[in-house]
N, C-alpha and C positions, 0 to 999 in steps of 0.2 A: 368544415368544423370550425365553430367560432372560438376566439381565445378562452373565452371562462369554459368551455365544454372541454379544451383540450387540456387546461389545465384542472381542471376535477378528474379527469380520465387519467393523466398522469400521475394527478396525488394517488388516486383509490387505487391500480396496478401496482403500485409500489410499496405502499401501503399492505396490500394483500399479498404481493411476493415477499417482502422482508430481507432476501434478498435483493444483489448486485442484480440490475438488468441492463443487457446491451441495449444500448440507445439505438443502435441500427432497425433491432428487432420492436423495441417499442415505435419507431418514428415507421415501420412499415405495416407495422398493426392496426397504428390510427390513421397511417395514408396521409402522413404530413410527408413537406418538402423540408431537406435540409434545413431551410432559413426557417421554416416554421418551428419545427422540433427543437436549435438553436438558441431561439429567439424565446421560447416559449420557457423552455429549463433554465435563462438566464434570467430572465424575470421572475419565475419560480424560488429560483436560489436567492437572488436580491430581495424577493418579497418575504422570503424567510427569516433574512440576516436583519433585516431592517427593522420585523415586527419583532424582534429575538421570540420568537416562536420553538417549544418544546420540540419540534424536530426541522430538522435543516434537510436538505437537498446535498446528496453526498456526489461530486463529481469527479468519477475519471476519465481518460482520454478515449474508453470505450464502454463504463459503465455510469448508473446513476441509482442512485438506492437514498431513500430516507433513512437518514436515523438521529438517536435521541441528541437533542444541545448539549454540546460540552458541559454548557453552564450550568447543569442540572443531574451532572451524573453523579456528587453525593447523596442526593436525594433519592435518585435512582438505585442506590448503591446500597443506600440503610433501609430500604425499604424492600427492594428485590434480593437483598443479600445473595448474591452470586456464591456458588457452591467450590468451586475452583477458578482462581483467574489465572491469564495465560504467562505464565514466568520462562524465560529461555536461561538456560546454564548460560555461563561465560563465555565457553566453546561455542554454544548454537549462534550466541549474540558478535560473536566473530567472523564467525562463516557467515550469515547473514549479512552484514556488514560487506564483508569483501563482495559477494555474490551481487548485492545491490549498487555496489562503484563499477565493478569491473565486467557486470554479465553481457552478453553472454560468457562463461566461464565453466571449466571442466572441474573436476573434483583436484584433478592435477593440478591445477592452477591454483586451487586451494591450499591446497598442503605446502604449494614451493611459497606462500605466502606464510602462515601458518607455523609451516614451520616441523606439523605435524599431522596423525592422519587424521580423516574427516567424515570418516562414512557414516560413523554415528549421529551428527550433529546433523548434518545431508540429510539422512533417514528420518528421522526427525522432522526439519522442517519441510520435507515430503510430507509429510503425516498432516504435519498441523494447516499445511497448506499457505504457507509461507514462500514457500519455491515449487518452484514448475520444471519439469524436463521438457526444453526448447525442441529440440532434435538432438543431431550428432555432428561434431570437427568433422570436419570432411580431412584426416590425418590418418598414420595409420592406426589400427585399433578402433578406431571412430570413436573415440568416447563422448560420452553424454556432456552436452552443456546446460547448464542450469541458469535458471534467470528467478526473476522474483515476479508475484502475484497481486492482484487487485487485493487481494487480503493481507499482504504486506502492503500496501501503499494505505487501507482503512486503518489498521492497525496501529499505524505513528503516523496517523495524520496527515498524509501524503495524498494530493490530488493526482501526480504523477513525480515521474524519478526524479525529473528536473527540477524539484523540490527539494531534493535529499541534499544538505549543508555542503557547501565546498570542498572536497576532497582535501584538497592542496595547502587551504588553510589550517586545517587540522594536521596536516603531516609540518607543516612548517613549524606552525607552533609547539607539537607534539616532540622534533626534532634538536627545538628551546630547550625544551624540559631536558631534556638526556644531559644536554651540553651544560645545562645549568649544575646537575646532577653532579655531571665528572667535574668542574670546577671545583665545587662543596669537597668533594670525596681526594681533592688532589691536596 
C-alpha cells in the first residue's frame, strides 16, 4: 500500500469512527509494519499542524482519533451550541486530580488523601468515563484500583500522563501559599 493510499484510508476510518481507535487494530487492518503505521500518523499529524487544517490527528500512546482545531472551537461552539457541557464539582475535580498523579490507586487511597469520603465523586467519574477500574491490590480485601482513561487524557489535552504539569512543583509552591498565609495571619 502506497503512502497517499495509506493515508486517505487512515483519514476516512477515523473519520467514519469519530471515535478513539487503537492504532494496533488500524495498523493490522491495513497490514502496515510498525515503522509504516508510525511513520505515516506522524506525517499525518505534522501535515495537519502545518496546514492548521480544521481537524488535527489526536495522538495517544494506544489510540488516534481526528478531531476539531482548537483554533476553531468558538466557532464550532456558536454554531453547534452544545446542549450541556461537561462540568466536574470540586470533589470529582479532586479525586480526578489525585487519581491521575498517584494511579494506580484504591478508593482508600483517596480519602487518606482527601481527607474525606469518595464514592460519590468515583461513581461518577465511572460514569462519565473518566476513570477506569484497573483490577484489584493484591492486599487483603483486594480493593479496586482506579486509573484514569483516553478520555481523560482528550479531555485536558493530554497526549498521555507524562504530560500532566509537575506534581512537586505545584505542592511546593502550593506549600508557599500556606506559609505565606500563617505569616499575614500571625
Amino acid at each position: 500500500m502506497q503512502y497517499d493510499e495509506r493515508f486517505g484510508a487512515i483519514e476516512c476510518i477515523l473519520f467514519v469512527s469519530g471515535d478513539p481507535v487503537p492504532v494496533i487494530q488500524l495498523q493490522r487492518a491495513l497490514g502496515l509494519t510498525d515503522i509504516e503505521m508510525q511513520s505515516t500518523l506522524q506525517s499525518m499529524d505534522e501535515l495537519y499542524r502545518r496546514e492548521e487544517r480544521g481537524i488535527q490527528l489526536y495522538l495517544t500512546e494506544e489510540t488516534v482519533q481526528l478531531v476539531s482545531n482548537r483554533k476553531y472551537t468558538d466557532l464550532v461552539l456558536t454554531l453547534l451550541q452544545p446542549v450541556q457541557s461537561r462540568t466536574f464539582s470540586q470533589s470529582m475535580l479532586e479525586t480526578l486530580s489525585i487519581i491521575a498523579y498517584r494511579q494506580p490507586v484504591t478508593r482508600a487511597d483517596i480519602e487518606a488523601v482527601r481527607g474525606v469520603r469518595c464514592e460519590y465523586a468515583v461513581s461518577q467519574l465511572l460514569k462519565l468515563g473518566m476513570i477506569r477500574e484497573l483490577g484489584r491490590k493484591d492486599v487483603v480485601g483486594r480493593p479496586m484500583l482506579f486509573g484514569t482513561t483516553d478520555a481523560f487524557l482528550r479531555h485536558f489535552g493530554l497526549r498521555s500522563i507524562s504530560e500532566l504539569p509537575r506534581y512537586e512543583a505545584y505542592a511546593e509552591a502550593g506549600s508557599g501559599v500556606e506559609n505565606t498565609e500563617a505569616v499575614e495571619q500571625a
